[in-house]
C-alpha positions as CSV (number, residue, x, y, z in Angstrom):
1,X,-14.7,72.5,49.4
2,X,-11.1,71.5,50.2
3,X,-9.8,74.8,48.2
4,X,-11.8,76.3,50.6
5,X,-10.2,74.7,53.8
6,X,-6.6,75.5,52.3
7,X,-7.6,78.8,51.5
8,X,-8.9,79.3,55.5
9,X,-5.8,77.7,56.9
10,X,-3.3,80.2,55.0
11,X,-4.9,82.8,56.0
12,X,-5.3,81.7,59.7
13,X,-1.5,80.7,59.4
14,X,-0.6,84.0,58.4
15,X,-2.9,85.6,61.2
16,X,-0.8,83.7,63.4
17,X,2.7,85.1,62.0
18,X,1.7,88.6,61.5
19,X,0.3,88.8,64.6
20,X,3.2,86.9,66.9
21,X,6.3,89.2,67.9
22,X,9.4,89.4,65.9
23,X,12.4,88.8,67.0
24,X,15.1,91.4,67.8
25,X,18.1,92.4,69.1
26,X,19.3,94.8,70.8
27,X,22.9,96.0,70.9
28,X,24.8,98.2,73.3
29,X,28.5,98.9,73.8
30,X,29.0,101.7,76.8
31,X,32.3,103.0,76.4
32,X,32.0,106.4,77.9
33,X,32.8,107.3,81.7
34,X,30.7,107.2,83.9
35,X,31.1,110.7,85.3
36,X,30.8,112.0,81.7
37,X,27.2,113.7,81.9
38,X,27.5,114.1,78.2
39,X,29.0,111.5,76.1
40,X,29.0,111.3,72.4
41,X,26.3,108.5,71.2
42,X,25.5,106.7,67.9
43,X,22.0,105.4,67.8
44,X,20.3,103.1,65.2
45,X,17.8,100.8,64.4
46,X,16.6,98.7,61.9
47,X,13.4,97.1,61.7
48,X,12.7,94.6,58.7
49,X,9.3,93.5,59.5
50,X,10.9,89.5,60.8
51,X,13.8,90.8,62.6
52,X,14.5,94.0,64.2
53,X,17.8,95.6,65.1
54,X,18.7,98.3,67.4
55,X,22.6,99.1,68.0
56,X,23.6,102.4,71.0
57,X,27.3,102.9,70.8
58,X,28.3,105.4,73.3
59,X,32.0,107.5,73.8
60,X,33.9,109.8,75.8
61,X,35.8,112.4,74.1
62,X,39.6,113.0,75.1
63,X,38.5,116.7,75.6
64,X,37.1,115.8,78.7
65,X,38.4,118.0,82.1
């Protein structure tokens, strides 16, 4: 009977964690213009499953007139 009461509470505890939301961050450095309609952008993301990750990285080229 107690194996049975651990058993339920690890499973109810991992419910629990599965269930809540992960942490994440999220990352942005603008370096573009702002009257650039069309700047040059990096996206990722990485998502683990715990933690998540998303990075925007954004540029404007010397080319621009």
């Amino acid at each position: 009977m107690r194996n049975r009461r651990i058993a339920l509470f690890v499973a109810v505890a991992l419910v629990m964690v599965a269930a809540a939301r992960h942490p994440s961050a999220d990352l942005r450095v603008l370096l573009h213009d702002p009257s650039d309609l069309a700047p040059h952008r990096v996206q990722a993301a990485v998502d683990l499953g715990v933690m998540a990750v998303s990075i925007l990285i954004t540029w404007t080229s010397r080319r621009f007139a």
